[in-house]
C-alpha positions as CSV (number, residue, x, y, z in Angstrom):
1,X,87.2,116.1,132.8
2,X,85.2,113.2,132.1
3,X,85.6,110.9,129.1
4,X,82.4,111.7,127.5
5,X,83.1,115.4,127.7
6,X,86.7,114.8,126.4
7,X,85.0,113.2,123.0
8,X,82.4,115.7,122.7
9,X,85.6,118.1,122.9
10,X,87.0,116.2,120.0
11,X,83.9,116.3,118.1
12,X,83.6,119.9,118.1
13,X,87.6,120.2,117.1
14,X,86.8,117.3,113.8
15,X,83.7,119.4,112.8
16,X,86.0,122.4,113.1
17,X,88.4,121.0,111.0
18,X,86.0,119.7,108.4
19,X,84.2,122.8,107.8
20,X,87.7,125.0,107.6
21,X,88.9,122.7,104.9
22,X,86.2,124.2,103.1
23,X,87.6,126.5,99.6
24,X,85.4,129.0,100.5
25,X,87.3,129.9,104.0
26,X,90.7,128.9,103.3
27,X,90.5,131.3,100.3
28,X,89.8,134.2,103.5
29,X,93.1,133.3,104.8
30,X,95.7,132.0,101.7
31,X,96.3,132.8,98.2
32,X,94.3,131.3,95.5
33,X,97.6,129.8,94.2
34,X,98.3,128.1,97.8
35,X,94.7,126.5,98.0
36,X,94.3,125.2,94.3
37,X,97.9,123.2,95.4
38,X,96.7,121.9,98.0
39,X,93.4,120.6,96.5
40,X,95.7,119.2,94.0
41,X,97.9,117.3,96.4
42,X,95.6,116.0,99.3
43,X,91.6,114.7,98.3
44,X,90.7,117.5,100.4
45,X,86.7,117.4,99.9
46,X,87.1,113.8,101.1
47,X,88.7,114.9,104.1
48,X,86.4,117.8,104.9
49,X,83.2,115.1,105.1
50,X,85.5,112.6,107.0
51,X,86.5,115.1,109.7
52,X,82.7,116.1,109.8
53,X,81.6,112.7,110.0
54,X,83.8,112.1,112.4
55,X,83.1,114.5,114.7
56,X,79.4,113.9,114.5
57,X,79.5,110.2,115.2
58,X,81.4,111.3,118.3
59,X,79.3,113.7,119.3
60,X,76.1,111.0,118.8
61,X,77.9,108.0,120.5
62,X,77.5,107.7,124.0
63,X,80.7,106.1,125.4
64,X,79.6,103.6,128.6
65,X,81.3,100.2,129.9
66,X,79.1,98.3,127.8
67,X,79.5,100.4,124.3
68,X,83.5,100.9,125.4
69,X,83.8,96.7,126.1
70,X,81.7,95.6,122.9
71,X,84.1,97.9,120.4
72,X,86.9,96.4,122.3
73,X,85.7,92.5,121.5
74,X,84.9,94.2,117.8
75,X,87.7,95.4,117.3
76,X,89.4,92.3,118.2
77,X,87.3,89.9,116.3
78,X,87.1,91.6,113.2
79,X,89.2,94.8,112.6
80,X,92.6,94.7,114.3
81,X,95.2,93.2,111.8
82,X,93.2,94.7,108.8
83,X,92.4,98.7,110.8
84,X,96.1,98.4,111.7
85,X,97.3,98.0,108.2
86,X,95.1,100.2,106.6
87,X,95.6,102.7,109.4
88,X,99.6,102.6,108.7
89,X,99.1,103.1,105.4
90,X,96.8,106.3,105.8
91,X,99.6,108.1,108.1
92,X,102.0,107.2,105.8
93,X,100.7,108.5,102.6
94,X,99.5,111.6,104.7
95,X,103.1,112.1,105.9
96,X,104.7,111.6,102.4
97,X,101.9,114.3,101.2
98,X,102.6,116.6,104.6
99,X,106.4,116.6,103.7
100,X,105.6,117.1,100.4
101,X,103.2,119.7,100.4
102,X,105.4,121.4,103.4
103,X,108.5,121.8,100.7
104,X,106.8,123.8,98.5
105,X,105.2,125.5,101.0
106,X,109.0,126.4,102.2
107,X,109.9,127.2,98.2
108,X,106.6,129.2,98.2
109,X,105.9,131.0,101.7
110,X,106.2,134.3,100.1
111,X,103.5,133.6,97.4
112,X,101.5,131.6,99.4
113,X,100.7,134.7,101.8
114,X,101.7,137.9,99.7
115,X,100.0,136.9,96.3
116,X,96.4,137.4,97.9
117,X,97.3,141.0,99.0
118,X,98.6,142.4,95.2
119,X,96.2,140.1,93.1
120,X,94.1,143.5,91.7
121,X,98.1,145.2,91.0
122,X,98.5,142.4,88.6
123,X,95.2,141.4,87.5
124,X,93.6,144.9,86.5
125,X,91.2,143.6,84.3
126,X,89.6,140.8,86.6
127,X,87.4,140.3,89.6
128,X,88.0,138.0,92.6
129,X,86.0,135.3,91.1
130,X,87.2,135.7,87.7
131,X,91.1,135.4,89.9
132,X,90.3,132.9,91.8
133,X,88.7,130.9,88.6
134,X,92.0,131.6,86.6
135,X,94.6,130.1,89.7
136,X,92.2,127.3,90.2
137,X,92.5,126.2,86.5
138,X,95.7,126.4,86.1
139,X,97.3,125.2,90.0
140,X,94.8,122.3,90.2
141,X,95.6,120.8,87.0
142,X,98.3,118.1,86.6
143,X,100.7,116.5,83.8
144,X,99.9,113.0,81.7
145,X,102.7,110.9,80.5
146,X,104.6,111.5,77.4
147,X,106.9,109.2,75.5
148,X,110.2,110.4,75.3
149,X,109.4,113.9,76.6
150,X,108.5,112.3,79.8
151,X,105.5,114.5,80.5
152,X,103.0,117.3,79.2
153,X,99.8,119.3,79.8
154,X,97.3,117.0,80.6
155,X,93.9,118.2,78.1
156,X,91.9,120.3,79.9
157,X,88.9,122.4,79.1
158,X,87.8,125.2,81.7
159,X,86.7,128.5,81.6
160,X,89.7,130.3,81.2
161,X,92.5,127.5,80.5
162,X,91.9,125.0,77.8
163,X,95.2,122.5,76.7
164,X,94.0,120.6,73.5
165,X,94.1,116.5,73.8
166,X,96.8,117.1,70.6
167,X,99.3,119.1,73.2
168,X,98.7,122.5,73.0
169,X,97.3,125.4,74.7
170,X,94.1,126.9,73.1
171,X,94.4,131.3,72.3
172,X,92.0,133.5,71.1
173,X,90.4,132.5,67.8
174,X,92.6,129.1,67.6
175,X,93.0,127.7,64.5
176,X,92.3,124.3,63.4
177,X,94.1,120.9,64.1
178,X,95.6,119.2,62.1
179,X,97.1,123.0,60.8
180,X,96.0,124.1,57.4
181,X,98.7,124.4,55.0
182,X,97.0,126.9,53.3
183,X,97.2,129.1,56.8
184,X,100.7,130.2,58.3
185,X,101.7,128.3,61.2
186,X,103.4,128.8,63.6
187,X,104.8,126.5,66.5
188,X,106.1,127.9,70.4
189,X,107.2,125.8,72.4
190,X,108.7,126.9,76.0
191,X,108.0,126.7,79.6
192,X,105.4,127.4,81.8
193,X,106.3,131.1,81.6
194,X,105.8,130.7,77.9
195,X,102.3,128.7,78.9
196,X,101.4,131.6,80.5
197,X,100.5,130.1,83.9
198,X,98.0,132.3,85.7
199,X,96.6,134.1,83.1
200,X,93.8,133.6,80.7
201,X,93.9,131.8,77.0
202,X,93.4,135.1,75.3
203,X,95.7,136.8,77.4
204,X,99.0,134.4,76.6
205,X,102.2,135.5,74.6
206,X,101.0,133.3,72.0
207,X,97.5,134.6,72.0
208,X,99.0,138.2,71.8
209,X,100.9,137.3,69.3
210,X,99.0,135.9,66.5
211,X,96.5,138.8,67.0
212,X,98.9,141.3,66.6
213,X,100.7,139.4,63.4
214,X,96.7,139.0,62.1
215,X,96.6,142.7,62.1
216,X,100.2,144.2,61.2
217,X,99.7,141.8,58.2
218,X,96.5,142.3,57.3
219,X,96.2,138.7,57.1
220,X,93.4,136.0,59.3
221,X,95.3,132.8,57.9
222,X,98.0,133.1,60.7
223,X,97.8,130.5,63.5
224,X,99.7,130.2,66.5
225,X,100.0,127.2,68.3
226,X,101.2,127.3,71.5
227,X,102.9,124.3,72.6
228,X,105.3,125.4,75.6
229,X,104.5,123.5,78.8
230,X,105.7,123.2,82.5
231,X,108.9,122.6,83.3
232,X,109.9,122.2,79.7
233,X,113.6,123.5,78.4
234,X,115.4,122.6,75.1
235,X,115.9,119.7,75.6
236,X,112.4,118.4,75.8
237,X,111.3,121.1,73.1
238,X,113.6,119.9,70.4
239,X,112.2,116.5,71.7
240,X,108.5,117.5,71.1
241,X,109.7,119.4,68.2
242,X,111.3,116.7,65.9
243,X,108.1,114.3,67.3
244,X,105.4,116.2,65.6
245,X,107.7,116.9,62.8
246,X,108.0,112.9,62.6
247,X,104.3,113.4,62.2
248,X,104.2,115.0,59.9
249,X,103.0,118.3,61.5
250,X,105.3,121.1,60.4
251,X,104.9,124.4,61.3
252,X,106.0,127.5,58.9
253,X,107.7,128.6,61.6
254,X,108.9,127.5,65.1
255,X,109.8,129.6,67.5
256,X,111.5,128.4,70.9
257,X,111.6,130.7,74.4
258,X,113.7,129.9,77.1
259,X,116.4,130.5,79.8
260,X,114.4,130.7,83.2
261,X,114.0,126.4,83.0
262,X,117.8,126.1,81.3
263,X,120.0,127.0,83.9
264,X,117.1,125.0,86.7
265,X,117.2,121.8,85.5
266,X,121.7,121.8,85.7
267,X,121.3,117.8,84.8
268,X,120.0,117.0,81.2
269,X,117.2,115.1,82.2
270,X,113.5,116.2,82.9
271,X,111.5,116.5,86.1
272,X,110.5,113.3,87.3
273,X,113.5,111.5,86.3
274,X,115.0,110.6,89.8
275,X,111.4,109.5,90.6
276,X,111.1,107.1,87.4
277,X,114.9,105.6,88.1
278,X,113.9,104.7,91.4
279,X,110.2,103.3,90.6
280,X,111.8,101.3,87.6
281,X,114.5,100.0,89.6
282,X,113.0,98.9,92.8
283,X,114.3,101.4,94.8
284,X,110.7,102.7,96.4
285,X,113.1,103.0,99.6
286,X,115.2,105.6,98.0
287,X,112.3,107.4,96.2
288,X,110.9,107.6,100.5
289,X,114.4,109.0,101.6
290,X,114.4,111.3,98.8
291,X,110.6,112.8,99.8
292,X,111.8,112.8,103.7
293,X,115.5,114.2,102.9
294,X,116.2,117.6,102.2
295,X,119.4,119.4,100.2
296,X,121.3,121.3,103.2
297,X,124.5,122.2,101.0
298,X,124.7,125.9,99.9
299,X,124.9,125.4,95.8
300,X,127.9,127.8,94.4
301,X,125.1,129.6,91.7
302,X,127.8,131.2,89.9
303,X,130.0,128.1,89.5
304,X,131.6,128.7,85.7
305,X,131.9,125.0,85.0
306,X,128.3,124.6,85.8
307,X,127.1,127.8,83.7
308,X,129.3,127.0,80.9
309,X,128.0,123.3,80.7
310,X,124.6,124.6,80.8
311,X,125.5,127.1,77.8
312,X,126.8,124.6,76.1
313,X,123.9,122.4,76.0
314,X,121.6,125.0,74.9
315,X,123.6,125.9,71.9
316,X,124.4,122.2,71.1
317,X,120.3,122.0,70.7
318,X,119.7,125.1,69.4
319,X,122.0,123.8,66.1
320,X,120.0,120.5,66.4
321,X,116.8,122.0,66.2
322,X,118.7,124.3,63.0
323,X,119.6,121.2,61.3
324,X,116.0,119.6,62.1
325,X,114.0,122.4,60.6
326,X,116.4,123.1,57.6
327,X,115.3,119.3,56.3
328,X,112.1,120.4,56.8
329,X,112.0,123.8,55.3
330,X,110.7,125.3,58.8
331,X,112.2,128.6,60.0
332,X,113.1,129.2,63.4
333,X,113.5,132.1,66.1
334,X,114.8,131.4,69.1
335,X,113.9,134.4,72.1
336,X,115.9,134.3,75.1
337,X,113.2,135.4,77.9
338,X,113.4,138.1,80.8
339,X,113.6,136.5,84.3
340,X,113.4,138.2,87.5
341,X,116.6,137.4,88.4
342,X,118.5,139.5,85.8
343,X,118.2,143.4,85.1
344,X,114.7,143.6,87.1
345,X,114.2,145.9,89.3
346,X,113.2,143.7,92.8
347,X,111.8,146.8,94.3
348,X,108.9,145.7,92.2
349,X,108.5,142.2,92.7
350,X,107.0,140.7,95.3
351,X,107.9,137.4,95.8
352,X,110.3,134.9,97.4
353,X,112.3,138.0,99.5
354,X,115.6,138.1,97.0
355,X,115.9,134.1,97.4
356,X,115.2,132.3,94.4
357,X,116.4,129.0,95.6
358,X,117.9,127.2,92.1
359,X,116.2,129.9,90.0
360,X,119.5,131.8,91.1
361,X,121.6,129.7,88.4
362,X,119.9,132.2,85.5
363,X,121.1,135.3,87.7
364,X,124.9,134.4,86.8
365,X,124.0,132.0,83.4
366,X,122.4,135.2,81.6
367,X,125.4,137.3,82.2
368,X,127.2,134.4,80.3
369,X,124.7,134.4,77.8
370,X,124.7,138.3,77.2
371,X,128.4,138.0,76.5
372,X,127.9,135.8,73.5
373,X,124.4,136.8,72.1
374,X,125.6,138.6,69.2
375,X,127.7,135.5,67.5
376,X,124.4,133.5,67.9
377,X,122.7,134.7,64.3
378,X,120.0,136.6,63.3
379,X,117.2,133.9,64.3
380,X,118.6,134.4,68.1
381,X,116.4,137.2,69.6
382,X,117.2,138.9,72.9
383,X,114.8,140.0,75.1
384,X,116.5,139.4,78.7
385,X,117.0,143.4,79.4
386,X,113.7,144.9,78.4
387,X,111.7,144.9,81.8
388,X,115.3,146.6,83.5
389,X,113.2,150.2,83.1
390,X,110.0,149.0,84.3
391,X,109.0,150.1,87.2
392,X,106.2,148.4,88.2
393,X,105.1,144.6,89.0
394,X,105.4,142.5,86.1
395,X,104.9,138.9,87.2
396,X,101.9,137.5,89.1
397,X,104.0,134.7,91.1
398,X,107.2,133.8,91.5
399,X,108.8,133.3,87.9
400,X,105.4,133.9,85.5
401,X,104.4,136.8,83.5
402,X,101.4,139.4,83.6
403,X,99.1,139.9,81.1
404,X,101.2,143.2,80.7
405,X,104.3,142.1,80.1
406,X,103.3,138.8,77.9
407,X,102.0,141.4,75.6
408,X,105.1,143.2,75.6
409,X,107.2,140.2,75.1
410,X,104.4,139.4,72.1
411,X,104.9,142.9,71.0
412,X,108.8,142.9,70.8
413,X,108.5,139.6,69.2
414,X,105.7,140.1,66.5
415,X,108.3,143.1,65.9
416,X,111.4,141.3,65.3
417,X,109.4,138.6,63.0
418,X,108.1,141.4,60.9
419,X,112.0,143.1,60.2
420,X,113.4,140.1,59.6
421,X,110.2,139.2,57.4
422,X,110.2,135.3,58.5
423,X,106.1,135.5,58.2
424,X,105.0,135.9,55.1
């Protein structure tokens, strides 16, 4: 084959490349969920008109012993120590992203592919475009730095997903910021489950909730605030909780849902910690070898020692955030959340296979947490059991609710606030 005919050849395969890099078709063949992540992690559009570009200039240029012998003496003259460098660090960054972007696709095969196939089972109320919007706005979307939480929602404004530059996620009929004290507010603060990833503002637990409080009280000055975010367990939300306490923000009452994110993170530190200790120390080597190194040891998930230190942590900030919000005159309800891992049947669920990677931790931590709930107090609310006779799907990815169940959880919530009258 001759050498022209072996880069028109190449041409073809660039142009290929660029124009299946397009949203449009890799939406034919992956989830939503799996193309919003990658657009996230790699400037895809760039890529798409590079690859294009690329091929066309290829197909144009007519390669001869002249054209071949003055790129040669160009590329000599001008290009080869600066092309080189630039080149290396290209590859690199695009091998850093490939490993990267290959990990979660490893944590995530099971989503990536079967998500596309059930997305009207667990989005009744929504069209393709209205889906596709919702995964876009919430996969594509990234975190800002935080002092002393480390992270948050970055502010956001979309069609369906709005996060407030002040840290919290917009709901139905929001109420104002700063809060009113004339209105009764109230503060949540959790994890993404909690933010309600994949689902619409109006259709969040915290959306649910102040419109079902609004009308079991008969009263439009309740406002919900909804300050859970990715990631996030109690450590971080007492954090964020005593920091817009210290300005001067309190809430009438806060209430705090977890236990998917507190047996993940088995370390008291948040998500990007490794990352920072190596970035702040120097150590850019180890921060490489930790993106091109992967954890081959078999983790012992029910380990008691690591459940029971776990346990303890949340119940040592649980009484801090008590203490907090008694100086404050704030009540509190802490709701211990359903997970998939515990008292769900899996028949129903259709992600990740039975392996749940680190998420296993909360199979074995909430069977140490049910045998202590009741010496917790009244303001500890347990909800982990209620989806064990459901028999249907009941979360839209891996570990985040469905517009069904958040309004259940809402429901059983609203419920419990009302008996134990802590909204007035």
């Amino acid at each position: 084959m001759k050498l022209n005919q072996i880069k028109n050849l190449t041409g073809l395969f660039f142009i290929f490349l660029g124009i299946s890099l397009n949203e449009c078709i890799l939406s034919n063949f992956f989830s939503y969920f799996a193309v919003a992540k990658l657009y996230s992690k790699l400037p895809v559009p760039a890529l798409e008109i590079f690859f294009i570009i690329l091929g066309v200039l290829l197909l144009v240029i007519k390669i001869d012993k002249d054209f071949i012998q003055k790129a040669r003496n160009f590329y000599k003259s001008f290009a080869l120590v600066l092309l080189n460098i630039i080149s290396l660090f290209v590859f690199v960054c695009m091998l850093v992203s490939l490993i990267s972007f290959s990990k979660d696709f490893l944590s995530y095969k099971e989503q990536i592919f079967k998500q596309k196939n059930i997305l009207h089972e667990i989005y009744p109320d929504l069209n393709n475009s209205q889906i596709k919007k919702v995964l876009h706005e919430t996969w594509s979307r990234g975190f800002s730095y935080e002092p002393y939480t480390q992270f948050k929602e970055s502010p956001y404004k979309g069609q369906f997903l709005n996060v407030s530059e002040h840290g919290f996620r917009h709901i139905k009929n929001q109420g104002p910021w700063p809060p009113l004290n004339s209105n009764f507010n109230i503060f949540i603060f959790g994890g993404s489950a909690t933010f309600n990833y994949g689902l619409p503002d109006n259709q969040t637990i915290a959306s649910c909730l102040q419109e079902l409080l609004r009308k079991n009280k008969n009263k439009e000055n309740i406002c919900v605030y909804n300050f859970a975010r990715g990631f996030y367990y109690s450590t971080q939300e007492r954090i964020l909780f005593q920091k817009l306490l210290s300005e001067n923000q309190a809430p009438d009452l806060a209430v705090f849902i977890d236990g998917f994110n507190e047996f993940y993170f088995i370390k008291d530190e948040p998500l990007y910690t490794e990352e920072l200790k190596y970035f702040l120390g120097g150590n850019l080597d180890k921060l490489l070898q930790g993106i091109f190194t992967t954890n081959k040891v078999q983790p012992k998930y029910d380990d008691p020692d690591i459940l029971n230190q776990i346990t303890s942590r949340y119940l040592i900030n649980k009484k801090l955030i008590e203490a907090t919000a008694d100086a404050f005159s704030v009540k509190t309800l802490f709701v211990w959340q359903p997970v998939p891992t515990y008292k769900y049947n899996l028949k129903y669920y259709k992600f990740a296979n039975g392996d749940f990677g680190r998420f296993t931790y909360s199979r074995y931590g909430y069977e140490v947490m049910d045998k202590i709930k009741n010496k917790l107090g009244a303001n500890f609310f347990w909800l982990a059991d209620i989806q064990k006779d459901i028999n249907k799907p009941v979360y839209i990815d891996v570990d985040h609710y469905s517009s069904e169940m958040s309004r259940l959880i809402a429901k059983k919530i609203n419920d419990y606030l009302i008996s134990k009258n802590l909204v007035n």
